[in-house]
C-alpha positions in Angstrom: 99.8 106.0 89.8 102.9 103.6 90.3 102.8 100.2 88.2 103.2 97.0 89.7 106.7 97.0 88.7 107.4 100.1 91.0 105.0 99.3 93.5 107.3 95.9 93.8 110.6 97.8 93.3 109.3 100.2 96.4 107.8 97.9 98.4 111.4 95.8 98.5 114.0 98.2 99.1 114.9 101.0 101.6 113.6 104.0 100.3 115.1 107.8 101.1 112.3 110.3 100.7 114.0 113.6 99.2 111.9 116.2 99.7 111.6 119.6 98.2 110.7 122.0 100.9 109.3 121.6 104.8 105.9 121.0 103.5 106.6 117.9 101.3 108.2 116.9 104.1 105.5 117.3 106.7 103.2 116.1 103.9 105.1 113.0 103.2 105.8 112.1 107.1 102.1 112.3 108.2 101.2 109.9 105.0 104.2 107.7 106.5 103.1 107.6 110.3 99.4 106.8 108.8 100.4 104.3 106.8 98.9 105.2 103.5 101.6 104.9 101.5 103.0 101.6 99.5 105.8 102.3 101.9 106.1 101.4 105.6 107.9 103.9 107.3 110.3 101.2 109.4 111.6 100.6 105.3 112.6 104.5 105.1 116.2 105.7 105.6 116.5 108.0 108.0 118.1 111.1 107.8 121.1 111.1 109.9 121.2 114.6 111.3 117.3 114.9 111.9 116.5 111.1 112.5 113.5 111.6 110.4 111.8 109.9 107.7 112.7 112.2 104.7 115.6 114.3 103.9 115.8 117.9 102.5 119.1 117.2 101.0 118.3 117.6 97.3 122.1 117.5 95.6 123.0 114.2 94.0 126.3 114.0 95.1 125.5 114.7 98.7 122.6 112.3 98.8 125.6 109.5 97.2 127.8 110.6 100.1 125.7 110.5 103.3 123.4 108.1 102.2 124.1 105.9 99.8 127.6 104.5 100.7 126.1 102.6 103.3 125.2 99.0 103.7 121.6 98.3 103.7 120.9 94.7 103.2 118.3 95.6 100.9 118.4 97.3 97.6 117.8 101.1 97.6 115.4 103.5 96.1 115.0 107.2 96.0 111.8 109.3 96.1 112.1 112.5 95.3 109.1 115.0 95.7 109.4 118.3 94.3 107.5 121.2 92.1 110.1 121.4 89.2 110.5 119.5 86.3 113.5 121.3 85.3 115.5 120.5 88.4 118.8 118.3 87.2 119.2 114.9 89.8 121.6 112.6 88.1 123.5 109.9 90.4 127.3 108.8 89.1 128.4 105.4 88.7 127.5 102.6 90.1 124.7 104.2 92.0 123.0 105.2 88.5 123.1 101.7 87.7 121.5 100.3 90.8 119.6 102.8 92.4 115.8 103.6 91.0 114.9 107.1 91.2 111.0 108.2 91.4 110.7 112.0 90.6 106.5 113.0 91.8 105.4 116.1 90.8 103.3 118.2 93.3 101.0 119.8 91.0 99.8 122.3 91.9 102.5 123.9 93.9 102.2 123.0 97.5 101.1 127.2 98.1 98.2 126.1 95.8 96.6 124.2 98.7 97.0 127.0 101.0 95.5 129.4 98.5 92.5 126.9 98.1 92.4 125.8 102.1 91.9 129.9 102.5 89.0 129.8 100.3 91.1 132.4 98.5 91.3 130.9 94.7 88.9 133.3 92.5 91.0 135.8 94.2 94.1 134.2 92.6 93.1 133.5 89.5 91.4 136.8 88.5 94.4 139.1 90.2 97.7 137.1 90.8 97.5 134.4 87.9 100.4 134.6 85.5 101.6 137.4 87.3 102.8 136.2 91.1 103.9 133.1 91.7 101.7 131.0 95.0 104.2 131.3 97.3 104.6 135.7 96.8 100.6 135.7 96.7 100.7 133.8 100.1 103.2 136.2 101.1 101.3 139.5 100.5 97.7 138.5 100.1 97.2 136.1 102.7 100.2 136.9 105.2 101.8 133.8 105.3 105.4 135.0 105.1 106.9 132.1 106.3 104.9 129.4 104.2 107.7 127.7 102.8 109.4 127.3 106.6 108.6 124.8 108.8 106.8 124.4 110.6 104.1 126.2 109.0 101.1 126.4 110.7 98.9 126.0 107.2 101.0 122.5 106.3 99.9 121.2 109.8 96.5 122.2 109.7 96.3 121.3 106.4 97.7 117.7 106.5 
């Protein structure tokens, strides 16, 4: 849940949507062309290869070279959505001093919803659990090989 500072700090600057994998992305861009987000999709930066809404480009210094030495008229913010905690993100100077980053969590892993959506979760938890990560159990027990590449039939379906 975003306080109203962040809703404010959101809802007043161009925001780049950094997205972990394709179906963060596909996630995120449906939310945006629905309009159920605290974002309207005309205040996104676009990525400039893909002219979409969100970017896969996860590398801080990347991100400060394609997008952030441009001039936006409006202040920037980053959103990143990912799976990790652990991942590192750290902008250099100035842009650490200017631009707000939002880190959101999917939790559970994206593969969760695709494990759930194939009504497959007791099998999960009483044989995979602890021992296969969602995205191998996907792999091998539900044959979706190709769950983490877009498109993915299961992300469209089950956005």
């Amino acid at each position: 849940m975003l306080d109203d500072q962040s809703r404010m700090t959101l809802q007043n600057a161009r925001v780049l949507f950094v997205c972990e994998g394709s179906c963060e992305r596909i996630i995120i861009e449906t939310l945006l062309a629905a309009d159920r987000l605290v974002i309207d999709e005309s205040a996104t930066i676009r990525d400039t290869i893909t002219d979409r809404p969100t970017t896969n480009c996860r590398a801080a210094k990347t991100i400060q070279d394609v997008f952030l030495g441009l001039d936006y008229e409006q202040p920037v913010a980053i959103v990143r959505i990912l799976d990790s905690r652990k991942e590192q993100f750290r902008l250099s100077y100035p842009y650490s001093e200017t631009v707000p980053v939002f880190n959101c969590y999917t939790r559970p892993e994206i593969e969760m919803l695709a494990i759930i959506k194939e009504d497959e979760l007791s099998k999960y938890n009483r044989r995979a659990k602890n021992k296969t990560k969602p995205s191998e159990f996907c792999k091998k027990t539900l044959g979706m090989g190709r769950i983490k590449n877009e498109p993915s039939p299961v992300c469209v379906v089950g956005c």
